[in-house]
DRENMI-212935 format. One record per residue (C-alpha): residue number from 1; residue in one letter; x, y, z. Coordinates in steps of 0.5 Angstrom, whole numbers, plus 500, padded with zeros to 3 digits. Example, Ala and Ser with C-alpha at 12.3 -4.5 7.8 and 13.67 -1.06 7.14 Angstrom:
DRENMI-212935
R  resi  resn   xx   yy   zz
R     1     a  525  491  516
R     2     s  527  498  514
//
This chain:
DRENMI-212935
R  resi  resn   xx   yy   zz
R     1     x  549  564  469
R     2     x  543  559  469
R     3     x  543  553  472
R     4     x  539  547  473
R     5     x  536  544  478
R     6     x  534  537  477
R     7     x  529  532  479
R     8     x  533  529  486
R     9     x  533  521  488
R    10     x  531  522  494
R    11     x  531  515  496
R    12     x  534  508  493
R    13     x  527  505  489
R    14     x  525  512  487
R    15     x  524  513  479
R    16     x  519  519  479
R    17     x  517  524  484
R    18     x  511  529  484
R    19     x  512  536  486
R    20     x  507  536  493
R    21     x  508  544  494
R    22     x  512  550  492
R    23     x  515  554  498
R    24     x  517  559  492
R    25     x  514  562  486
R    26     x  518  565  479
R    27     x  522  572  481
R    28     x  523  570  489
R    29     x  531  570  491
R    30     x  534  564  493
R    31     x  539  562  498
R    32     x  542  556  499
R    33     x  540  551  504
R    34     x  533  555  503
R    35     x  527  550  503
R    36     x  525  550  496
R    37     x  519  545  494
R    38     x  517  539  498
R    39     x  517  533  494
R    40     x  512  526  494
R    41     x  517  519  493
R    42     x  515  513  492
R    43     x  515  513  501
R    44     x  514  519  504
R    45     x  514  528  502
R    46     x  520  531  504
R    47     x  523  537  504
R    48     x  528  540  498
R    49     x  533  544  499
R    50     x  537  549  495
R    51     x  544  547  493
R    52     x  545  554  490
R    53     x  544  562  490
R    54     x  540  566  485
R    55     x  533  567  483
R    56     x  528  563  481
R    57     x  527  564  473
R    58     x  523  558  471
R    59     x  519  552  474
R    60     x  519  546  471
R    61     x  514  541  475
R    62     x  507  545  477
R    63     x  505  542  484
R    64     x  501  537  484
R    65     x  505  534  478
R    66     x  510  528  477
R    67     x  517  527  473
R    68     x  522  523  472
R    69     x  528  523  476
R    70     x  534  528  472
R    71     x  528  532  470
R    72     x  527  539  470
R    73     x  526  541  476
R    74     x  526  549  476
R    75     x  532  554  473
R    76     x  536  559  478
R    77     x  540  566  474
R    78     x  540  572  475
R    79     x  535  576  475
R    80     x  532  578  467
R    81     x  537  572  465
R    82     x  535  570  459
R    83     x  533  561  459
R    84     x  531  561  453
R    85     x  537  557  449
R    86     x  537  553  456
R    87     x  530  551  455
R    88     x  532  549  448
R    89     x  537  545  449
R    90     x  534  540  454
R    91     x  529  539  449
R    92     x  534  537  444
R    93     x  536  532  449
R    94     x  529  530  451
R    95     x  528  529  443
R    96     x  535  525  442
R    97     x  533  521  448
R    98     x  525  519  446
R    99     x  528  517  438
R   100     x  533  512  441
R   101     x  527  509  444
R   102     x  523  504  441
R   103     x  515  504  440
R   104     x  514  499  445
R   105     x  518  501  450
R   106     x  515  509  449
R   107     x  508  506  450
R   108     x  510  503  457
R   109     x  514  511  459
R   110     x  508  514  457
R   111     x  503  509  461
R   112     x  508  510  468
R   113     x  509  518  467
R   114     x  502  519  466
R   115     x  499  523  471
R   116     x  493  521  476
R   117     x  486  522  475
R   118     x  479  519  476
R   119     x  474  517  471
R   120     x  468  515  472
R   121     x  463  512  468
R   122     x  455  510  468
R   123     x  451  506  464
R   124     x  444  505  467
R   125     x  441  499  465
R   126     x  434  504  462
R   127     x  438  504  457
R   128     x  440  498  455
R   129     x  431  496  457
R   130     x  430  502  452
R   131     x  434  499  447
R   132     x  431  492  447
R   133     x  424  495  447
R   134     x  426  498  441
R   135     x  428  492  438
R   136     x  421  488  441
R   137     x  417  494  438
R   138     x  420  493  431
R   139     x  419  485  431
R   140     x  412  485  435
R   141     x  410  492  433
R   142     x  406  493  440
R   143     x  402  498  441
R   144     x  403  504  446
R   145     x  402  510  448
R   146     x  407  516  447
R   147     x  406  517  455
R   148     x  405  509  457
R   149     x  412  508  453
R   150     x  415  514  456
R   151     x  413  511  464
R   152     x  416  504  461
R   153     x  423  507  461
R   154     x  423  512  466
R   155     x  421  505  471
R   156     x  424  500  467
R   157     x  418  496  465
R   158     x  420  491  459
R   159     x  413  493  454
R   160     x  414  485  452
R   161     x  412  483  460
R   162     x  405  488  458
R   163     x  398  486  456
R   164     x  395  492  453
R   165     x  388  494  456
R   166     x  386  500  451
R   167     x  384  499  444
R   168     x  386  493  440
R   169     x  391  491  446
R   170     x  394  498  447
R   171     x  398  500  452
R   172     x  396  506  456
R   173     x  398  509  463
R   174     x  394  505  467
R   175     x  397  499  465
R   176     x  404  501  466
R   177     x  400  504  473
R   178     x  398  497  474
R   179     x  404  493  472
R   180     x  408  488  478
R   181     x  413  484  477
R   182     x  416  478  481
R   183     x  411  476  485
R   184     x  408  484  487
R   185     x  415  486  488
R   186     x  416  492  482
R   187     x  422  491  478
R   188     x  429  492  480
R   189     x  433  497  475
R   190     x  442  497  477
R   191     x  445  502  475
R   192     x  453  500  473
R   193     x  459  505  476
R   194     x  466  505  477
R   195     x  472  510  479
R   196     x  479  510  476
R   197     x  485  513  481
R   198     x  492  513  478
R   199     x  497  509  482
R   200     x  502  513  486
R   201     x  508  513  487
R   202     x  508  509  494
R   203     x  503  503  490
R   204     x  508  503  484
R   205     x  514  501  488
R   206     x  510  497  493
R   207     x  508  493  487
R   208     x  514  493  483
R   209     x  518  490  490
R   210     x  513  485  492
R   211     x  513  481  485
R   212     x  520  481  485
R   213     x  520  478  492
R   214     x  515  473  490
R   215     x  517  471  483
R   216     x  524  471  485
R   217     x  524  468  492
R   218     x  522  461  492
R   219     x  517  461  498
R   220     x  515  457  503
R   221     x  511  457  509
R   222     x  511  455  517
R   223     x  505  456  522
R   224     x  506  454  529
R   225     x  500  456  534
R   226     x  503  460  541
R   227     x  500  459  548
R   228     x  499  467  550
R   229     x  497  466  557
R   230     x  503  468  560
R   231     x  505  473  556
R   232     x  498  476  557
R   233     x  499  477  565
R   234     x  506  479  563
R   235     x  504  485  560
R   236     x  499  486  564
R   237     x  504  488  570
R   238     x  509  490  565
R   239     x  504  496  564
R   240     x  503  497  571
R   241     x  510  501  572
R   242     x  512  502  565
R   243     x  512  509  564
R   244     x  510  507  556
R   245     x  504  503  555
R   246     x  507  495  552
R   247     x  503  492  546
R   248     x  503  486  545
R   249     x  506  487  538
R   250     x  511  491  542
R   251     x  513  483  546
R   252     x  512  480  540
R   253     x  519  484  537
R   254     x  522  483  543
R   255     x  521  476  542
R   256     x  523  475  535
R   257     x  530  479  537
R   258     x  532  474  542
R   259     x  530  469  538
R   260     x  534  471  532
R   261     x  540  472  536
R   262     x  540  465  538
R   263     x  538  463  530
R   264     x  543  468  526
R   265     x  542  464  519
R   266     x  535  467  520
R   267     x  537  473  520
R   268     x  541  473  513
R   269     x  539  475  506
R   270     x  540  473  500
R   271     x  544  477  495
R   272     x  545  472  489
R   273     x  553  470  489
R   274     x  553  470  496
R   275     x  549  469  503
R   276     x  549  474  509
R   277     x  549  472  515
R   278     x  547  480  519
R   279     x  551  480  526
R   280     x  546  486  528
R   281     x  538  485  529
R   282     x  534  490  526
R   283     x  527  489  525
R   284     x  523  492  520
R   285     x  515  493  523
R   286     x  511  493  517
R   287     x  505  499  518
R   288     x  499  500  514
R   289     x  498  508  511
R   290     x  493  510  506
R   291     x  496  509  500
R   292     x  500  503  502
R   293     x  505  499  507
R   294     x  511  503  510
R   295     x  517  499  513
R   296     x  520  503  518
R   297     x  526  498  522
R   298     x  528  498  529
R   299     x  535  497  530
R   300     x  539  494  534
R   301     x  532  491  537
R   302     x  535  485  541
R   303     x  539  490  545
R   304     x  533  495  546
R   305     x  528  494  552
R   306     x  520  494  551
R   307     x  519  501  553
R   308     x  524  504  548
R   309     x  521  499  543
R   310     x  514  501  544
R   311     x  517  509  544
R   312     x  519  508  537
R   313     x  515  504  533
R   314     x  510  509  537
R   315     x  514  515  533
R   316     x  515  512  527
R   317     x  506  510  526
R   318     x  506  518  527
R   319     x  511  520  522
R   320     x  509  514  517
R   321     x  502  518  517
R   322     x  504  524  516
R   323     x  509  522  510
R   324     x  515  524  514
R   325     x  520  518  514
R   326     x  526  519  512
R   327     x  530  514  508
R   328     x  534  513  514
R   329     x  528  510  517
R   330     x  525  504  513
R   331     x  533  503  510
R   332     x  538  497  513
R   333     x  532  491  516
R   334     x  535  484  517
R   335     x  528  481  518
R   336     x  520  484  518
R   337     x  514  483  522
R   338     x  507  484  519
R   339     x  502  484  525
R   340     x  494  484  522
R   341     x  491  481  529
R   342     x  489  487  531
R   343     x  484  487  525
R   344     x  481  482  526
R   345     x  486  476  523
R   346     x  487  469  525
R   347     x  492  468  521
R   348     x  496  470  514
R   349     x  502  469  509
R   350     x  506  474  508
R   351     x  511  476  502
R   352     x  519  476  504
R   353     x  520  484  505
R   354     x  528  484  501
R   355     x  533  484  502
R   356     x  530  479  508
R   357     x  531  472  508
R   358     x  525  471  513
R   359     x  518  475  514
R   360     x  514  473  520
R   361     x  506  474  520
R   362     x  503  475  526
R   363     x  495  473  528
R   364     x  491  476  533
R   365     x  489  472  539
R   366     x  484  467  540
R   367     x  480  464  545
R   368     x  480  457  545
R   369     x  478  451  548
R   370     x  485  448  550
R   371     x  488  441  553
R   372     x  492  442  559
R   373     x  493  437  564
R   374     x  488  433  562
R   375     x  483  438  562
R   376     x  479  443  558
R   377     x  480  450  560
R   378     x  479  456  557
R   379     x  486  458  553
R   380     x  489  464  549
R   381     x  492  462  542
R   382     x  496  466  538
R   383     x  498  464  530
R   384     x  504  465  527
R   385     x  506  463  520
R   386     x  514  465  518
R   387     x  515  466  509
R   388     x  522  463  508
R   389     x  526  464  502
R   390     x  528  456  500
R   391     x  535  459  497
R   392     x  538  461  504
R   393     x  532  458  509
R   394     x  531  450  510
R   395     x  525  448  513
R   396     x  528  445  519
R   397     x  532  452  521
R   398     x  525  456  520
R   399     x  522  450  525
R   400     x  528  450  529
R   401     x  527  459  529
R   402     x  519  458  531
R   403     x  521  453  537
R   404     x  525  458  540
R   405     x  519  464  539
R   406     x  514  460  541
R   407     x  519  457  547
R   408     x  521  466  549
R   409     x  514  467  548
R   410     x  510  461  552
R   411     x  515  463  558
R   412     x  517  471  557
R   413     x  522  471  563
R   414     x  527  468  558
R   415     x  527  474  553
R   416     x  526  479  559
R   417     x  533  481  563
R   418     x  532  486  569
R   419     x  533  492  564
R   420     x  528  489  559
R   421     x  523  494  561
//
């Protein structure tokens, strides 16, 4: 008998996937376990599995396409199964379904579900010369030549900027031959372009989370500068005998770990009736991929040392570039990091990453000239600005979190043990 295979959520956010590739084709035999498609989420492409044996007697999602989440994916029978009253019959849902649904919320549907395409659209600024030399030549009634007025448009001369040099003031090819504008310098013709991309899947969902997050959450900001002279030297030797080369983004996870064991109301989320405070320190660590930021977490990231942190976000990177995340990857953060330094950026405010209460953005390190001992001497400083949400965080626990941040990270033999490393 004909059973349906559906569009499957594959992760908690995930409304939408889109078929990114076919392992099998109509008339193929199937196991269950077999690898059936590869599907894109809203956060990564993962393989698809068959739950059921029979042949493959209907596709419903061609590759590169998208569908609902429940839809139909494909229809496994036996071989030469007539599907033809099944068909029916999800269509007589499909229509039951959309005739419940008002004009206004079917607009919205179609807009969500509708497939990614560029357009591209030009107008050249000739044109509109064009269609004001017309106009000119109706009011004034200039006289041209057919070939002078055909140099005008493909050169972008105005004809009411000419003085005719033929016959009774006409235009002729040695006027448009001999025109100069802006002090010698010919005239400048535009051109107006753009591109249009459907939003993907990632985007949508990206989107949708932070303007929850921000429209929701009661935001407020504290930056505090960091004295990195130590940890530069810290790393330097680390670097010397560990076996995995330690970023700074790596000393800065470690930091924020030992620091949130000491703040605990820091490491909280806010879940409406209720307030909860995680005994367990998780970090997610924001990376930027082409379509948008993935948030995979280190778990347990207090009680971990550099290398295996290094070695993990290190994994992650790969696996987020190349869309292999699993949910269990990016699932379960109790407080984020959204490092920009290495771009360039001397600081930054970051929108909350839900369910955390706190996100941390992080700058690069700056050469500056700083006061020490009363003298100026060269200095490395480093700007970080916590986003707090004010219905869990006040201002004195995010000031009291940064103090000891700066202090861990201003003196890192306080965070690193004998078996940090």
């Amino acid at each position: 008998m004909a059973e349906i295979v559906r569009m499957p959520k594959l992760s908690d956010t995930m409304t939408d996937g889109v078929v990114a590739k076919w392992h099998k084709k109509v008339g193929d035999k199937i196991k269950s376990g077999e690898l059936l498609a590869d599907i894109e989420t809203d956060k990564a492409t993962m393989e698809f599995e068959s739950f059921q044996n029979g042949v493959l007697l209907h596709i419903g999602v061609q590759e590169g396409k998208g569908a609902p989440v429940d839809s139909i994916l494909a229809i496994l029978g036996n071989e030469g199964e007539d599907i033809s009253a099944v068909l029916a019959e999800e269509a007589k849902k499909s229509t039951e379904v959309k005739e419940e649904v008002k004009p206004e919320t079917k607009k919205e549907t179609t807009s969500e579900k509708s497939t990614a395409k560029t357009e591209t659209v030009v107008t050249s600024s000739a044109t509109t010369i064009s269609q004001q030399q017309s106009t000119n030549n109706a009011n004034e009634r200039q006289k041209i030549s057919p070939l002078a007025k055909k140099l005008a448009e493909d050169k972008g001369i105005r004809l009411n900027t000419l003085k005719g040099s033929g016959d009774g003031g006409r235009i002729i090819k040695r006027d448009i031959d001999n025109y100069k504008s802006n002090g010698g310098a010919p005239e400048f013709v535009g051109v107006e372009s753009y591109t249009e991309e459907g939003v993907s899947q990632m985007r949508k969902t990206i989107a949708r989370r932070l303007a929850e997050s921000k429209f929701s959450a009661p935001h407020f900001y504290l930056t505090m500068e960091i004295d990195m002279d130590e940890i530069i030297k810290t790393r330097e030797v680390i670097n010397t005998v560990a076996g995995v080369k330690i970023s700074f983004n790596d000393l800065i996870i470690k930091a924020v770990a030992s620091s949130l064991r000491k703040h605990p109301k820091i490491n909280s989320s806010w879940l409406g009736d209720k307030i909860r405070y995680n005994s367990h320190i998780h970090i997610g660590v924001a990376i930027a991929v082409d379509e948008g930021l993935l948030v995979p977490v280190v778990r347990f990231a207090d009680g971990k040392t550099l290398t295996q942190i290094a070695t993990e976000v290190r994994n992650y990177s790969a696996k987020a570039k190349d869309k292999k995340l699993q949910p269990s990857d990016w699932e379960g953060n109790t407080f984020t990091i959204s490092n920009l330094g290495m771009f360039g950026i001397d600081e930054f405010t970051a929108i909350i990453n839900p369910p955390d209460a706190c996100i941390l953005a992080v700058g690069g390190i700056k050469q500056t000239p700083v006061v020490k001992n009363g003298q100026i001497v060269p200095g490395n400083l480093m700007k970080v600005t916590l986003s707090c949400d004010h219905r869990v965080v006040d201002g004195v626990l995010g000031a009291a979190f940064l103090q000891t941040l700066k202090r861990n990270i201003e003196n890192p033999v306080l965070m690193l043990g004998a078996y940090s490393i």
